[in-house]
Kinemage of the C-alpha trace (Angstrom):
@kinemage 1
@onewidth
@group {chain A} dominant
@subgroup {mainchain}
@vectorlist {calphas} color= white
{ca unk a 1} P 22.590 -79.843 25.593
{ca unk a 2} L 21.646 -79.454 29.380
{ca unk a 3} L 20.623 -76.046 29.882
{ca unk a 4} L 18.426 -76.276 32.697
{ca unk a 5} L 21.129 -74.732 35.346
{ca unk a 6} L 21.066 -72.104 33.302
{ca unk a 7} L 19.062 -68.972 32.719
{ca unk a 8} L 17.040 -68.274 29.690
{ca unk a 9} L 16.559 -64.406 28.541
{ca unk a 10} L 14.219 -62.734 26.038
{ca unk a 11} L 14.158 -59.998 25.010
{ca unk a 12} L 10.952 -57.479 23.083
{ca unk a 13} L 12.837 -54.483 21.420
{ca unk a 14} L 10.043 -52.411 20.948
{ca unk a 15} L 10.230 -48.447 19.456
{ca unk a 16} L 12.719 -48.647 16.244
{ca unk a 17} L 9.855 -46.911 13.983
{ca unk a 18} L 8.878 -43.909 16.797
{ca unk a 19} L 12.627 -43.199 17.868
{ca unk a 20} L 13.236 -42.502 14.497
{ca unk a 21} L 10.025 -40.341 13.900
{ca unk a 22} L 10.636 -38.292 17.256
{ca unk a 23} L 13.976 -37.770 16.193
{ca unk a 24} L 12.656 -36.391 12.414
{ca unk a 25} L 14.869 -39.606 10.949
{ca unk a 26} L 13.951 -42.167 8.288
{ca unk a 27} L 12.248 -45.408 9.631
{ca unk a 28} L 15.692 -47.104 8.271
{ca unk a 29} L 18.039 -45.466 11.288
{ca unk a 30} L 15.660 -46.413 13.459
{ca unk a 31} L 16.198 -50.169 12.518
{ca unk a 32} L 20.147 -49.410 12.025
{ca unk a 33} L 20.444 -48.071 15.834
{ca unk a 34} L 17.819 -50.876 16.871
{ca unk a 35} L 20.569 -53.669 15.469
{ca unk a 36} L 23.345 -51.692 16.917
{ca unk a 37} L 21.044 -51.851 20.876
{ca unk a 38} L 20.765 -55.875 19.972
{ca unk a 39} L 24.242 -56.491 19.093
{ca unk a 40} L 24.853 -54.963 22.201
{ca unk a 41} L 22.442 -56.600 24.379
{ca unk a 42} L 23.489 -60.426 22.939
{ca unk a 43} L 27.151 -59.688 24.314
{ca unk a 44} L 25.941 -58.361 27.215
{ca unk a 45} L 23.667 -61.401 28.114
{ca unk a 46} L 26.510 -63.901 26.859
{ca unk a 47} L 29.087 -61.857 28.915
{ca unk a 48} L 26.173 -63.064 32.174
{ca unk a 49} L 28.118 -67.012 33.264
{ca unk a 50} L 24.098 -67.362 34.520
{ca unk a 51} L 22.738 -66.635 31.512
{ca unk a 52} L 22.862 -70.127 29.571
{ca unk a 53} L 20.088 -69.037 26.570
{ca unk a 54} L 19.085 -65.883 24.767
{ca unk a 55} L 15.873 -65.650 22.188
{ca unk a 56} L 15.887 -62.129 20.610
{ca unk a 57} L 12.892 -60.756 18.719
{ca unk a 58} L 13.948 -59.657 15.279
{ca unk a 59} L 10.175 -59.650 13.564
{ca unk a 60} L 6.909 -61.596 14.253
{ca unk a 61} L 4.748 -62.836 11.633
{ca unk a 62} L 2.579 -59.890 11.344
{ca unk a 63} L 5.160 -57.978 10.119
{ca unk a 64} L 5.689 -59.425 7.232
{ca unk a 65} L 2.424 -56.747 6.161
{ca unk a 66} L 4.768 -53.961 6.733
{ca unk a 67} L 5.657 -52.080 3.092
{ca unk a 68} L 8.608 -53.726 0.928
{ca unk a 69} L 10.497 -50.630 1.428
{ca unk a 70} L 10.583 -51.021 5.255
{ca unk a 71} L 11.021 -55.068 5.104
{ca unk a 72} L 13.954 -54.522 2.555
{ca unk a 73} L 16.004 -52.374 4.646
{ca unk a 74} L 15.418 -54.772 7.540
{ca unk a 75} L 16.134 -57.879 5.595
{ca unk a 76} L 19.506 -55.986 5.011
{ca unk a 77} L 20.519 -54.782 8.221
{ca unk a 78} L 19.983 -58.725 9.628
{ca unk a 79} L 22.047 -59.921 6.883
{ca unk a 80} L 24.972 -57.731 8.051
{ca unk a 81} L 24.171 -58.415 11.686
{ca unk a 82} L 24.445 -61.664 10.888
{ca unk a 83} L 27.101 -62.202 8.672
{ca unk a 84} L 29.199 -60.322 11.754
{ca unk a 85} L 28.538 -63.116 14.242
{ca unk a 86} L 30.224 -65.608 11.521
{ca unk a 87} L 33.537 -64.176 12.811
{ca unk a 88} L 32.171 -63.199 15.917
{ca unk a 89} L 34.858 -63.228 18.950
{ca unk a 90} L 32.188 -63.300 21.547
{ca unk a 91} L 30.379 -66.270 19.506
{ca unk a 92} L 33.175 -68.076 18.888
{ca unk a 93} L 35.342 -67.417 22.886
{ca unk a 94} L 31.800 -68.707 24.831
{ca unk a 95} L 30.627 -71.555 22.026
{ca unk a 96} L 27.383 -70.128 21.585
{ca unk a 97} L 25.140 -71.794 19.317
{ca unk a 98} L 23.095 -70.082 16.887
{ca unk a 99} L 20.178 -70.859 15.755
{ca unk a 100} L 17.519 -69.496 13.412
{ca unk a 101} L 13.731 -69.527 14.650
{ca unk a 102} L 10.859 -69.274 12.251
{ca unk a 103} L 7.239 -70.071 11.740
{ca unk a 104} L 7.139 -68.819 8.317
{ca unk a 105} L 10.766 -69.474 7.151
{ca unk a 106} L 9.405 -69.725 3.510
{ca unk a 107} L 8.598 -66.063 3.844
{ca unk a 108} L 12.352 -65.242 4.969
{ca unk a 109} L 14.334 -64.207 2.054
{ca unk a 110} L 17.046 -67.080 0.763
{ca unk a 111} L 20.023 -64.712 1.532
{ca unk a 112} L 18.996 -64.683 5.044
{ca unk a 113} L 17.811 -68.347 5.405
{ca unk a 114} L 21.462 -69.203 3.719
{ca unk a 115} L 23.182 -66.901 6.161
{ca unk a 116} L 21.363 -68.895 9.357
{ca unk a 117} L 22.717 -72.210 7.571
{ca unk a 118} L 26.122 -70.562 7.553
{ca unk a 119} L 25.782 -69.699 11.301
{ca unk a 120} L 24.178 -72.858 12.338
{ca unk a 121} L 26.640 -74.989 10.392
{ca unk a 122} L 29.728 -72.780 12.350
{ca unk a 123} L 28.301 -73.025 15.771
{ca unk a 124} L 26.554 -76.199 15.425
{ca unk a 125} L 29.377 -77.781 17.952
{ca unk a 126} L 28.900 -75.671 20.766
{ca unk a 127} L 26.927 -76.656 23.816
{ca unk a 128} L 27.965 -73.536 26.499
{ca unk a 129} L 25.217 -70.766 25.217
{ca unk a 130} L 22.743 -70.808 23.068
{ca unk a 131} L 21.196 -67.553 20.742
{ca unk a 132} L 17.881 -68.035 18.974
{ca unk a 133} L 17.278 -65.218 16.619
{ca unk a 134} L 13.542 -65.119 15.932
{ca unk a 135} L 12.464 -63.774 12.712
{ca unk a 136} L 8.939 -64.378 11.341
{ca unk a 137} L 8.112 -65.990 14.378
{ca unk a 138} L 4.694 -65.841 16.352
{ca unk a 139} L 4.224 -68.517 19.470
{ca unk a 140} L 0.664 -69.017 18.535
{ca unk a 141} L 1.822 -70.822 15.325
{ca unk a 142} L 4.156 -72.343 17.170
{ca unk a 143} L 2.057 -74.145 19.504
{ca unk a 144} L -0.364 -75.255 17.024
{ca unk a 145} L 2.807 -76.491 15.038
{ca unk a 146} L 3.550 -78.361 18.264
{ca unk a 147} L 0.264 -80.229 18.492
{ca unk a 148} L 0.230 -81.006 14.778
{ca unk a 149} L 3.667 -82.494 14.766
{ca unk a 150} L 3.346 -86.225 13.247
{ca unk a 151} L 4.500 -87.762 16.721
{ca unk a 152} L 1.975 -85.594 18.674
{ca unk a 153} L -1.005 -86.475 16.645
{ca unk a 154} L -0.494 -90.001 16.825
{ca unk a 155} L 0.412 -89.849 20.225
{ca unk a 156} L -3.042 -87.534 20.786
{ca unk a 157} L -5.017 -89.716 19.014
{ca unk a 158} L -4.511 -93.267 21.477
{ca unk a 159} L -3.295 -91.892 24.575
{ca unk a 160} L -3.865 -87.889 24.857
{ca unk a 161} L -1.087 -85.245 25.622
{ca unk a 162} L 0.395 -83.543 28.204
{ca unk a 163} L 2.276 -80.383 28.461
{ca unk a 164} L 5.584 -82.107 28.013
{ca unk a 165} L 4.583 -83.356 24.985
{ca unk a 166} L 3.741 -80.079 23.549
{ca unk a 167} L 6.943 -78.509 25.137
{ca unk a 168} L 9.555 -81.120 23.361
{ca unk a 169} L 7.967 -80.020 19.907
{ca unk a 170} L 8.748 -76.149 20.485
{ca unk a 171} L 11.385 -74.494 18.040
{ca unk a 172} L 12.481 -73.356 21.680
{ca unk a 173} L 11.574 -75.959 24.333
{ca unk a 174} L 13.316 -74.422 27.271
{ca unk a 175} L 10.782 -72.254 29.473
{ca unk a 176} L 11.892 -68.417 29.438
{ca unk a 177} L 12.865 -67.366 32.789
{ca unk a 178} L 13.513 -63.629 32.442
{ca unk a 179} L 11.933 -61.412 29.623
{ca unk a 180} L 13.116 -57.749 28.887
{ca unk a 181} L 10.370 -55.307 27.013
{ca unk a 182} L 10.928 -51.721 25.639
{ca unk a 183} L 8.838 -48.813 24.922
{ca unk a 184} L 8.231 -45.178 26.021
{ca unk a 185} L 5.020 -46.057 27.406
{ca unk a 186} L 3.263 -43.474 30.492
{ca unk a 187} L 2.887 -47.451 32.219
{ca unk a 188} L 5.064 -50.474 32.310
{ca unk a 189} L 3.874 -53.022 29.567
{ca unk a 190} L 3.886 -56.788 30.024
{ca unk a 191} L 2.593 -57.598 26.302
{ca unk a 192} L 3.566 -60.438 25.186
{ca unk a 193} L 3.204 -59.382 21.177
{ca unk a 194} L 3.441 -63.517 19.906
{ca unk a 195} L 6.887 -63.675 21.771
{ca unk a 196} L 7.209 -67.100 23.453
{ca unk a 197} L 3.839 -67.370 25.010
{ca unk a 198} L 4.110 -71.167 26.199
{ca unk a 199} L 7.496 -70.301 26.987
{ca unk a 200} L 6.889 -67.405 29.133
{ca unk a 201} L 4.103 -69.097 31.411
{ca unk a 202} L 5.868 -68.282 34.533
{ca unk a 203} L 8.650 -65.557 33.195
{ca unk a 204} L 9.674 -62.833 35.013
{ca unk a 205} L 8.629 -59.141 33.160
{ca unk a 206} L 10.979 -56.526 33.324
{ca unk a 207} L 10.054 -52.862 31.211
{ca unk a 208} L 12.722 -50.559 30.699
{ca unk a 209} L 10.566 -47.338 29.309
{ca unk a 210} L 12.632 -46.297 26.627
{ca unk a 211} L 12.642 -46.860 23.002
{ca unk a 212} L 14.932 -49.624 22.086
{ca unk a 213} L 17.675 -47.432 20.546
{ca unk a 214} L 18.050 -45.598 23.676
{ca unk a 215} L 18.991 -48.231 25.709
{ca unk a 216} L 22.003 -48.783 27.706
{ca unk a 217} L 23.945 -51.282 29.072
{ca unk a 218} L 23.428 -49.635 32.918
{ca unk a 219} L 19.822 -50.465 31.757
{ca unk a 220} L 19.834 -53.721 30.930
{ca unk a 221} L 22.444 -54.182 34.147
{ca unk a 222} L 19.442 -52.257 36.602
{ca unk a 223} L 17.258 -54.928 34.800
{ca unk a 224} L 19.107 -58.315 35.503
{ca unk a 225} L 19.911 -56.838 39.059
{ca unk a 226} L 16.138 -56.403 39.510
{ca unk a 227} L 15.665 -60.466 38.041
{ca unk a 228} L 18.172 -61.250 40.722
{ca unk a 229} L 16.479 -59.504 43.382
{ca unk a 230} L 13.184 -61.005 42.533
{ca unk a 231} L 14.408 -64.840 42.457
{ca unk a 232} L 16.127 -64.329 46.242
{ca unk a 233} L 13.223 -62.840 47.435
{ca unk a 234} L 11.108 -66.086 45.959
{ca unk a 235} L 13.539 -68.376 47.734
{ca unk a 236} L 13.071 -67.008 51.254
């Protein structure tokens, strides 16, 4: 699939846990109003014709230390997220493939690895859009996975390697162009927490200073406007 006309959005969704503790709720309706915000921002950024790729942030590998309380609710509230986009109508309307990014998939629970099959086997066709839904994922491992790939060794071992080489190994080889980062912060934030980092070499940062479950979609519309901005002023 050719995506390289296309536009390729991330997105950090940062402030689930201290939404809910500033608001005097469990951690748990933090995460609940956090998956509600990324439902929302994965049909806004499909609804974009520019907007070709999407790679959402659901949980790096360092938080699989969080408590089994925590990780438990979450594990739930992706399986229902998921299971939605099975039947759903913006999914299915833009043939938007789905698929499931991991560098510790053996530490993602079977329901959820079955439900990416599920998804990846029903979208597995399309070619317009593509969602990568990142969940015990870290771009450090991900890089070194790269370079230790059976092709790249060999390859390293007579002749050396070059970026491109490393690149065509990612879970997600297409560069990120544009990446959106929340958080209440007193300054804007351009930490890249694990998410992408070969990827996001040359990305665009955009912060929107709210916690994730406070976002809107004027926000997210004030942020691609700002992208836009940015690229025509580059061209000139």
């Amino acid at each position: 699939m050719d995506l390289k006309k296309g536009i390729h959005v991330g997105i950090i969704p940062d402030g689930n846990r201290r939404w809910a503790s500033i608001n005097h709720l469990p951690t748990s309706e933090g995460h609940k109003q956090g998956a509600e915000k990324m439902e929302l921002f994965v049909n806004w950024a499909i609804s974009k014709p520019k907007i070709k790729e999407i790679s959402v942030y659901g949980l790096s590998e360092e938080n699989f230390k969080r408590n089994d309380l925590e990780l438990g609710n979450l594990y739930k509230i992706y399986f229902n997220k998921l299971e939605k986009l099975l039947t759903s109508k913006e999914i299915h309307d833009n043939e938007v493939k789905v698929n499931f990014v991991s560098t510790q998939p053996k530490k993602v629970p079977k329901n959820l690895s079955d439900m990416f099959k599920e998804l990846k086997n029903e979208t597995k066709l399309y070619g317009n859009k593509v969602l990568n839904v990142m969940i015990g994922y870290t771009g450090q491992s991900e890089i070194l996975s790269s370079v230790s790939s059976p092709m790249n060794r060999i390859k390293n071992l007579f002749f050396g390697l070059n970026e491109k080489d490393i690149q065509n190994h990612l879970a997600i080889p297409n560069v990120c162009d544009f990446i959106i980062r929340t958080g209440e912060e007193e300054a804007p934030r351009e930490a890249k927490s694990g998410f992408l980092l070969w990827q996001s070499a040359y990305s665009e940062y955009y912060h929107l200073p709210k916690f994730w479950p406070d976002i809107q979609t004027t926000d997210l519309n004030k942020a691609w406007e700002y992208f836009n901005q940015t690229k025509q002023m580059k061209g000139k």
